[in-house]
C-alpha positions as CSV (number, residue, x, y, z in Angstrom):
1,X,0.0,0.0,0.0
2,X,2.0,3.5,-0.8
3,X,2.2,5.9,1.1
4,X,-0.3,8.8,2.3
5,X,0.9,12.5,3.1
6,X,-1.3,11.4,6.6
7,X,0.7,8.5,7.5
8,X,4.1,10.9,6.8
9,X,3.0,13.4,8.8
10,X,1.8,10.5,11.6
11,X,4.9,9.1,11.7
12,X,6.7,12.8,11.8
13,X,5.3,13.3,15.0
14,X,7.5,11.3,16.5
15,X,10.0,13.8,15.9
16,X,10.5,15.7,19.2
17,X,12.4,19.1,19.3
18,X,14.8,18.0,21.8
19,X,14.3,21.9,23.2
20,X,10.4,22.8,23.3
21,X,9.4,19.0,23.9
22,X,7.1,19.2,21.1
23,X,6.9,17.5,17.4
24,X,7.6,18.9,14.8
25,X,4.5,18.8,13.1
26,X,2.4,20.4,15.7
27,X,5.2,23.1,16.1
28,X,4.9,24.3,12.2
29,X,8.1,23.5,10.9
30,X,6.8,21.2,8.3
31,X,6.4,23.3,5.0
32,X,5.9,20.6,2.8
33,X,5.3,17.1,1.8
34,X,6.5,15.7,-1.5
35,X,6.2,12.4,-2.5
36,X,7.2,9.9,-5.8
37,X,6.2,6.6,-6.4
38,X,9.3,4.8,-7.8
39,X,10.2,0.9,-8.3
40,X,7.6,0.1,-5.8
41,X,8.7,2.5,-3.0
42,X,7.8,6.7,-1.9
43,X,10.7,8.6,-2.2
44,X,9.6,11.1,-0.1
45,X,10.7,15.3,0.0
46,X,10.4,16.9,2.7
47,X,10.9,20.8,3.5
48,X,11.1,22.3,6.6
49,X,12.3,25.2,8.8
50,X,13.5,26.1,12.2
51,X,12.2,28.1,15.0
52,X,15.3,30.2,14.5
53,X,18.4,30.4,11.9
54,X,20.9,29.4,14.8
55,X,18.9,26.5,16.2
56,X,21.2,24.1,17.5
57,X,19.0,21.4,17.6
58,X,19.2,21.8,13.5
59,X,21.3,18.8,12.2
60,X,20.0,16.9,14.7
61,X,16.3,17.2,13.9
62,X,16.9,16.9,10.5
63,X,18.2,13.2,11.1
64,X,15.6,12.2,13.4
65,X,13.5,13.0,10.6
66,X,15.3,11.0,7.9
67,X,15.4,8.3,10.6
68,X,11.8,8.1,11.2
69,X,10.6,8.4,7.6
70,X,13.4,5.9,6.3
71,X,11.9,3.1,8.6
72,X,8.7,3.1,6.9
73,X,8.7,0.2,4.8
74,X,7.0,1.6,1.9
75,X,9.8,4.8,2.1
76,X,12.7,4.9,-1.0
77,X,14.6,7.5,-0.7
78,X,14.2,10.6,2.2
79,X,15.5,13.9,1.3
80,X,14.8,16.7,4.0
81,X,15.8,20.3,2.7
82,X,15.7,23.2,5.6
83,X,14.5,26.7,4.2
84,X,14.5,30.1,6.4
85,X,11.7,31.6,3.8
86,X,9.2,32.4,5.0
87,X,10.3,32.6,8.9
88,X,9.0,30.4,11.0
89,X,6.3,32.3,13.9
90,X,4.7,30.8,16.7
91,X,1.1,31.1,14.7
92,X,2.2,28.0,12.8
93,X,2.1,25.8,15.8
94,X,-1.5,23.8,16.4
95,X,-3.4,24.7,19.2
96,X,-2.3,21.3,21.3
97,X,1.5,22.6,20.8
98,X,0.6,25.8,22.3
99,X,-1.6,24.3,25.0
100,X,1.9,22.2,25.5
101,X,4.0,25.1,25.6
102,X,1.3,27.0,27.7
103,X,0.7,30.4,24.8
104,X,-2.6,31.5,25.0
């Protein structure tokens, strides 16, 4: 069965900023979700951001990511590109990752 941008973004949630103790998905740093069928597998694109250009949490996240999407079985290849454009904001998190992070 191939993969579903709702079973990618499921399984991105495990993805835990190691800082705010919330995934990346409810924080808004997922920008995008591309995905190819080839030989029988997704290759999958993803493009994402940081809560700020210095983050230090950076290189890290972005192989958790890889990691996480890579295990699916039905994943080929995992490319995760990081943009700055347009800044991330605190309006992109949902409402449970402010909840979470107690903003009001």
């Amino acid at each position: 069965m191939p993969l579903t941008e709702e079973k990618i973004l499921e399984t991105m949630k495990q993805v835990i900023d190691p800082e705010l103790k919330v995934n990346v998905v409810d924080l808004g740093l997922i920008y995008g979700v591309g995905m190819e069928e080839v030989e029988g597998k997704t290759d999958l694109r993803i493009v994402m951001t940081m809560t700020t250009p210095a983050c230090p949490y950076g290189p890290e996240l972005v192989q958790d990511l890889k990691d996480a999407l890579a295990a699916l079985p039905e994943a080929g290849r995992v490319e995760v590109e990081v943009t700055l454009s347009p800044p991330w904001t605190p309006d992109r998190m949902t409402d449970d990752a402010r909840d979470e992070l107690g903003l009001f």
